[in-house]
N, C-alpha and C positions, 0 to 999 in steps of 0.2 A: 685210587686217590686222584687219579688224573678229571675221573667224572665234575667233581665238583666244579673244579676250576676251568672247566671249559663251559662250564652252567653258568660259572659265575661270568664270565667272559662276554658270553650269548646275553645275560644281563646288561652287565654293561654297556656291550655296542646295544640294544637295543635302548634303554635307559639314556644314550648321547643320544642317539638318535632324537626320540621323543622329546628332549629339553630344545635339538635342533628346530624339529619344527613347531613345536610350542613360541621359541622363542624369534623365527622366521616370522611365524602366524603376528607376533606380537609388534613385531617390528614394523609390519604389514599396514595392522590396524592401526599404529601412528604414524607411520608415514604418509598413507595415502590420505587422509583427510589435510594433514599439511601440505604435501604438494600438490593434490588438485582440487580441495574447497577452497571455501571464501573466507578469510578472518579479516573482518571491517576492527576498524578500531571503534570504539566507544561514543565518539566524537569524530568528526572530521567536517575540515572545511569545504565546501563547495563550489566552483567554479562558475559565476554568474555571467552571462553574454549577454551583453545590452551596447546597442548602439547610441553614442555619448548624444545624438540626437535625439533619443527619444525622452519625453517630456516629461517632468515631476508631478506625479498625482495631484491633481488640486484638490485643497480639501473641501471647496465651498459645494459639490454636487455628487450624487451617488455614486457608487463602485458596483458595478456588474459582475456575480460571481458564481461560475459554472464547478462542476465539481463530475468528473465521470471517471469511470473503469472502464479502457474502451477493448479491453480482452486480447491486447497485442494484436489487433485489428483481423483478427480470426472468425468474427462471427459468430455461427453459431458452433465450429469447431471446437473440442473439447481434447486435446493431445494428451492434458495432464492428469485432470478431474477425473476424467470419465474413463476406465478402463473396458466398456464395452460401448461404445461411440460407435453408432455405424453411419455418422456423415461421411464423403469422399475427402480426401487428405486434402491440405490447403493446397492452393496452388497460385503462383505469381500474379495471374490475372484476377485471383477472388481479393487475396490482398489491396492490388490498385484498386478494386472497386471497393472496398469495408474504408480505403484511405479517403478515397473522392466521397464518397457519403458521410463519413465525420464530418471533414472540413467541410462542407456545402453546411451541415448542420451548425456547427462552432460558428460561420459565419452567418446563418442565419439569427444566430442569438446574439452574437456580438459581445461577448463578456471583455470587461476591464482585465479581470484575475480569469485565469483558466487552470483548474488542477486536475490528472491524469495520475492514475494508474493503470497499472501493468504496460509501459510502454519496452519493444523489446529494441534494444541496439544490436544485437546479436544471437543468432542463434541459428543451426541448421535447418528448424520447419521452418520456417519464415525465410530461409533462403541471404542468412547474415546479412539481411536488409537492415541499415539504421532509420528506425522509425521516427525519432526523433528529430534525423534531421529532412526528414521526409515532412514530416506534421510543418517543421518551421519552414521550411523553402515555401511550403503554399498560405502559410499564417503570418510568415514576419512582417506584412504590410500592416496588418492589425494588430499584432501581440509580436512585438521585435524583441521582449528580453524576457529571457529563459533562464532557469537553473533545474539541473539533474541528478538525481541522484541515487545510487543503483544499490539493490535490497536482493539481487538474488544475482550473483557472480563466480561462481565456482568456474572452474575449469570443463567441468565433470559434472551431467547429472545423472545420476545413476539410475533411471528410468526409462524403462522400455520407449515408451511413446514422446519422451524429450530425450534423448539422448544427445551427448555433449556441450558443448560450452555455452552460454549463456550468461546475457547482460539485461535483466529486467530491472526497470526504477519507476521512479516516482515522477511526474516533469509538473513545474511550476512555469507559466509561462504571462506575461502581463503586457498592457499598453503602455502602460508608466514603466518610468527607472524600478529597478531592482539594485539593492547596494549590496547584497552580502548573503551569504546561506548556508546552514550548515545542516549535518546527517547526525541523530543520535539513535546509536544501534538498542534497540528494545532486547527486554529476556526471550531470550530461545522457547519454543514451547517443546519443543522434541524432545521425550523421554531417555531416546536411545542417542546419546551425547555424540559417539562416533559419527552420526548422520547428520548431526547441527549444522556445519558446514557447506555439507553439499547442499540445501534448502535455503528459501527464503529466510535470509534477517531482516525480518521485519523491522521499519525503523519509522523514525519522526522526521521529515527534513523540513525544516524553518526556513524560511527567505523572507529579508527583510523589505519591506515596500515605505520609501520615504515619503511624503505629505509637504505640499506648501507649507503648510503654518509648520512646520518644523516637526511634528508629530510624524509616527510610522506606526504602523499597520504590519504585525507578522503572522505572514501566512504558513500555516503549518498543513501540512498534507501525509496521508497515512494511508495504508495498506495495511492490514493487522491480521493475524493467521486464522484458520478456519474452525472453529469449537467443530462442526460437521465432521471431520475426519478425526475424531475422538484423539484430540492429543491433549498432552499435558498441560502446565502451568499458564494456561492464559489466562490468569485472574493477574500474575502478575505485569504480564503484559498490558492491557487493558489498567491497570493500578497505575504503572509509569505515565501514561498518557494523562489520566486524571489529576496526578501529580504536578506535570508538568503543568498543565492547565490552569491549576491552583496557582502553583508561582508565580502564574504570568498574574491571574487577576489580581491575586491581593497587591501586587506590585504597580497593578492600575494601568498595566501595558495591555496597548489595543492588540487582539489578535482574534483571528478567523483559522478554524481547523475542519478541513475539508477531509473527506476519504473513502475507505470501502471498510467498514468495519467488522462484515459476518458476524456481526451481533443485533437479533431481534431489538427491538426496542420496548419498555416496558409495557405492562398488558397484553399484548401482541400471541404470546407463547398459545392460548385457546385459539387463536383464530389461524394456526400454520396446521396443511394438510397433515391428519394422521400417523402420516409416515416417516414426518419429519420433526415431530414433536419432541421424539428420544434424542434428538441432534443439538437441543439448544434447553440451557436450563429454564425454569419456569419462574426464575426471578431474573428478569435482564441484568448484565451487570454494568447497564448505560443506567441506572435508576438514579445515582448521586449526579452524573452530566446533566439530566433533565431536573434534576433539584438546586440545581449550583449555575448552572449556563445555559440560554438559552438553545435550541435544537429545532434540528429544521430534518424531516417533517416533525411538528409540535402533537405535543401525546394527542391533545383536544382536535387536532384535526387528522387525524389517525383513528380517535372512537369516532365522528361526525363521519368521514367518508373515506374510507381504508381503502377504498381501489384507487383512488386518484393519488395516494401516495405509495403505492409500490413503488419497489425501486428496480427488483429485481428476479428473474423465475430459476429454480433451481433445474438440473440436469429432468428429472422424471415426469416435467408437468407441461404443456403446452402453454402457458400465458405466466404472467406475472404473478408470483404469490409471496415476495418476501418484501423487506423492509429491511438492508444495509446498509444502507449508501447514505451518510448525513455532512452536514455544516452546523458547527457548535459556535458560539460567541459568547465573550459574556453581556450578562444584563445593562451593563454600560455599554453598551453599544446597539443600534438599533437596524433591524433589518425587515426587508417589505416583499410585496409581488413576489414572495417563496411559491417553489413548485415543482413538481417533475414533470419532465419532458417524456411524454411514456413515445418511444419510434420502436419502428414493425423488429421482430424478435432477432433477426437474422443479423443484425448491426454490431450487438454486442449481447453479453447476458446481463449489463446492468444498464440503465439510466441514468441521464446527468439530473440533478440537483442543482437546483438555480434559484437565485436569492440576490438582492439589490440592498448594498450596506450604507444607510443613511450617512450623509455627511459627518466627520469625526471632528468633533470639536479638539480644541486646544485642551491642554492639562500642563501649564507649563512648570517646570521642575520634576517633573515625572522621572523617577529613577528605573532604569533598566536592568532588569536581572542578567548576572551572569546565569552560563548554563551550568549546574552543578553535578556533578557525576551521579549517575546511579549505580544501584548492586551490578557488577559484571559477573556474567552469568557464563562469558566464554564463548 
């Protein structure tokens, strides 16, 4: 009679056991996303540096406005994308040189508005270099007011070729005042929710640009996630930015949205190499931006001459072959001398977007939208 109870016993401890580390496992899997990902709030306000000298946008003459991914000033390195990269690792000195060729470029163009992505404040490959205040120490004579704001912050990134902490954002940087700016966190596209965290939150950050005549100008800039590495929900991603864009217009507020979208643009899908056609659906989901807002490059100058507007070449191909990288407005507002600046491949993997925004008339009584919550996604 003793067999049983020693069966049942061996049960038992085994039976705690197993609840133990089920229940260790479990504790695991929420704890570590809360103490070393990123949880951005919804909203948040942004910290604008501008020296109280620099001068209020006049409204009576154009706005110069560049738009680039300058790839955390790596080049043609690929740490994260590319899991078989056989460039040499970056190194301090490629850096100062990817830094001194922007800026000679940036000042060769001279833009009023300047918008940047993937700028990195931190991070081991890069050597915890603050890029950002690298870019300003050699820009602030021309563009002295900035705002920042960071889309990919975890403690922790759990990838072999980025490994540990990391501060990527978004930078707005201009010749005129900046008065104010804020960060709205987009839906997650990551299927696997425990991972949301440690990845880019893609977001919206707005900075307001005030005008003589009383009028402002808000500049939105974007980073948006990649359909290419087949993840989930970016319809809704892509839907909130639409959204918000809507609010702004019918509300008849001036605003300019720069970024890196990883979204082909309509008709486009037949003319991308073979290999990368299963990457991107065959109806762009930019189709209602170009029926609602003006876009730059414009479809009509994309069929007429599709090399002069590439923006950008993917990891398998030698030269240019895609089209990301845009500036939207709405129809009330008028923009001219649009173009891509195509420079040699090694600088970055995208090209900047440049476009000159006709003087903004007055609209006086013009009401401002508040920013209204969207679905939080976590």
């Amino acid at each position: 009679m003793q067999k049983p109870v020693k069966s049942q016993q061996g049960f038992t401890v085994i039976s705690t056991a197993l609840v133990l580390v089920l229940s260790t496992a479990g504790a695991l899997t929420w704890s570590i996303p809360r103490l070393f990902g990123y949880h951005p709030p919804l909203h948040q306000a942004l910290p604008v540096h501008c020296p109280a000298s620099s001068p209020v946008a006049p409204a009576d003459r154009p706005l110069k406005v560049m738009n680039w991914n300058i790839q955390f000033l790596a080049g043609e390195y690929y740490p994260y994308w590319s899991s078989t990269f056989d460039k040499p690792p970056l190194t301090e000195e490629l850096l100062d040189k990817n830094l001194d060729r922007i800026v000679e470029i940036i000042r060769q163009e001279q833009p009023d508005i300047l918008q940047l992505q993937e700028v990195l404040r931190s991070h081991p490959i890069t050597f915890y270099q603050d890029q950002l205040d690298r870019l300003y120490q050699k820009l602030k004579d021309i563009l002295p007011c900035y705002s920042y704001g960071s889309y990919w912050k975890p403690k922790l990134v759990p990838q072999k070729n980025m490994m540990g902490p990391i501060d990527l954002g978004l930078v707005t940087m201009s010749r005129y005042q900046l008065d104010s700016a804020q960060l709205e966190r987009l839906p997650a596209t990551r299927n696997v929710r425990v991972l949301v965290p440690f990845y880019p939150r893609h977001s919206l950050m707005e900075t307001q640009l005030p005008l003589e005549n009383g009028e402002r100008l808000t500049l939105i800039n974007t980073h948006l996630d990649a359909p290419t590495l087949q993840r989930g929900k970016m319809g809704a991603q892509i839907f909130r930015v639409y959204q918000r864009l809507t609010q702004l217009t019918n509300a008849h507020i001036n605003w300019l949205l720069t970024g890196d979208f990883n979204l082909i643009p309509p008709g486009f899908h037949e003319e991308l190499p073979a290999n990368q056609q299963h990457h991107y659906a065959p109806k762009s989901p930019l189709v209602p931006f170009y029926q609602h807002f003006t876009g730059i490059p414009a479809i009509k100058d994309v069929e007429q001459e599709r090399s002069r507007w590439l923006t950008a070449y993917d990891l398998n191909t030698d030269g240019l072959d895609l089209i990301v990288d845009y500036i939207f407005h709405p129809h009330y507002l008028q923009s001219q001398d649009s173009r891509i600046r195509h420079l040699p491949l090694d600088i970055s993997d995208h090209m900047p977007v440049i476009t000159t925004i006709r003087p903004i008339k007055s609209h006086s009584g013009t009401a401002h939208p508040q920013t209204t919550d969207s679905t939080d996604d976590g």
